[in-house]
C-alpha positions as a Markdown table, in Angstrom:
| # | Residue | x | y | z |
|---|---|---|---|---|
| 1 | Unk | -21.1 | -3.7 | 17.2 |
| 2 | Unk | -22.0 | -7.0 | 17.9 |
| 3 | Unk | -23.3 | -8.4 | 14.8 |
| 4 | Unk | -20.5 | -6.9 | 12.9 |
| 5 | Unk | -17.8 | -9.7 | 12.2 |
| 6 | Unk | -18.2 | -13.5 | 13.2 |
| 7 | Unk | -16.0 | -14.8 | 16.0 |
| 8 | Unk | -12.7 | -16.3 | 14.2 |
| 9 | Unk | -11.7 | -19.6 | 14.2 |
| 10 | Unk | -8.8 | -20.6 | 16.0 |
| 11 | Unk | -5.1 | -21.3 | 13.9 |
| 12 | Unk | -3.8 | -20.0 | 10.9 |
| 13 | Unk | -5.8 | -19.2 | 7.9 |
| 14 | Unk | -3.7 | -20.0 | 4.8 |
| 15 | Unk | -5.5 | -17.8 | 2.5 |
| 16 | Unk | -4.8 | -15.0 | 4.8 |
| 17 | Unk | -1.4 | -15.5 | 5.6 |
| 18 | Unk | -0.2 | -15.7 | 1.9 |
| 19 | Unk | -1.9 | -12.2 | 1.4 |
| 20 | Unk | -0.5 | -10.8 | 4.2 |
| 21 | Unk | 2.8 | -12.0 | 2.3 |
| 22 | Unk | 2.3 | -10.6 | -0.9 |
| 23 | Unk | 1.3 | -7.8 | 0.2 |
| 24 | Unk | 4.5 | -7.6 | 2.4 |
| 25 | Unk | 6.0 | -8.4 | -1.2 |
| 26 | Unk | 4.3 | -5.7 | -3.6 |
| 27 | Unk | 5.2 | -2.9 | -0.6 |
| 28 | Unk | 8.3 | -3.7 | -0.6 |
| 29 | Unk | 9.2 | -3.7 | -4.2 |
| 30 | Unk | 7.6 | -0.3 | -4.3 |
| 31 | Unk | 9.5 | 0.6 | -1.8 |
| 32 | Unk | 12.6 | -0.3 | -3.3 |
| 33 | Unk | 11.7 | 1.0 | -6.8 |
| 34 | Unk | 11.2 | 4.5 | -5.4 |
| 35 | Unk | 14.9 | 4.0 | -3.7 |
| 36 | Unk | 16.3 | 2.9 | -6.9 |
| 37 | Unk | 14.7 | 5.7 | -8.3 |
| 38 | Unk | 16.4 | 8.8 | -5.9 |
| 39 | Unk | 19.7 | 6.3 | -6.8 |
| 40 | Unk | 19.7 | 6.6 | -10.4 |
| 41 | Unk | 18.9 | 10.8 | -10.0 |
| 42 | Unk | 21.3 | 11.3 | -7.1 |
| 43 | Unk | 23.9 | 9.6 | -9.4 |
| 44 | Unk | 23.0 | 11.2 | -12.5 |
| 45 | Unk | 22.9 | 14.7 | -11.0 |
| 46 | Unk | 25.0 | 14.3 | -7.7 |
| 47 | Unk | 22.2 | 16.7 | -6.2 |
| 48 | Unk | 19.0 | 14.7 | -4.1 |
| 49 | Unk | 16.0 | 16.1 | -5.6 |
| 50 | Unk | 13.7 | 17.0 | -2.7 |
| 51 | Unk | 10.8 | 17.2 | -5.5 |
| 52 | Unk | 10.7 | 13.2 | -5.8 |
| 53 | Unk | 8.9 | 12.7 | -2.7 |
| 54 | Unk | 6.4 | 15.4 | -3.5 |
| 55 | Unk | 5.7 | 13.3 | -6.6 |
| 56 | Unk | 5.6 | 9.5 | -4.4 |
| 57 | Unk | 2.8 | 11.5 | -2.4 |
| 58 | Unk | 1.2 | 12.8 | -5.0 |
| 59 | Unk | 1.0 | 9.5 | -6.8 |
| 60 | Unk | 0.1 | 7.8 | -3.2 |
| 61 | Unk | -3.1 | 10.2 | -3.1 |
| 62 | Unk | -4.2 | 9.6 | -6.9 |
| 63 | Unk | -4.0 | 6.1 | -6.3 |
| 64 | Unk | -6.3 | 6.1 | -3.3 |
| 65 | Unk | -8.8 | 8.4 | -4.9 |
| 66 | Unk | -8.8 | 5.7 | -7.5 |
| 67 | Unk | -9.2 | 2.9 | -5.9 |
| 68 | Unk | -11.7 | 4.1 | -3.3 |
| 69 | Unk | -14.0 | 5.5 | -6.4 |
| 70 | Unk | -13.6 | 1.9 | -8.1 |
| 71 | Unk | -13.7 | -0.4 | -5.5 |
| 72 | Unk | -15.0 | 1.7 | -2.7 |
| 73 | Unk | -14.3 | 2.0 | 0.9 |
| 74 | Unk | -13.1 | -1.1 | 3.2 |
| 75 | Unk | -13.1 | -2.4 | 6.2 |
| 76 | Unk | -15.1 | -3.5 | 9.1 |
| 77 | Unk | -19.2 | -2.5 | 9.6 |
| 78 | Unk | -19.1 | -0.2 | 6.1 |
| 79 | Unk | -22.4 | -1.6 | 5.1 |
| 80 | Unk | -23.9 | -0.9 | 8.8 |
């Protein structure tokens, strides 16, 4: 486990930090698209739909599968 990451330099990278932020961002606009969602059925319908979070993890899963067979698996030491 030694040779697996170099030793970070000390303050802030910028790079980092503003993808940290959008990705703060993106999850929370997904977030509240999938409350805007049970919004617009609960008002339609005046009945919560327990089936609409059955579908987010559905979706959640599909996405995963696709993005681990497209970009692959990361994070620290996969190539060792």
């Amino acid at each position: 486990m030694s040779g697996c990451r170099p030793a970070a330099e000390p303050g802030v990278d910028l790079t980092l930090a503003s993808q940290y932020l959008l990705a703060g961002l993106v999850i929370g606009v997904i977030y509240s698209l999938m409350a805007l969602g049970i919004t617009f059925i609960y008002s339609v319908m005046k009945m919560i739909n327990w089936a609409m979070g059955e579908f987010f993890m559905i979706g959640s899963y599909v996405q995963y599968v696709l993005i681990v067979s497209v970009v692959g698996r990361c994070g620290p030491c996969t190539s060792a």
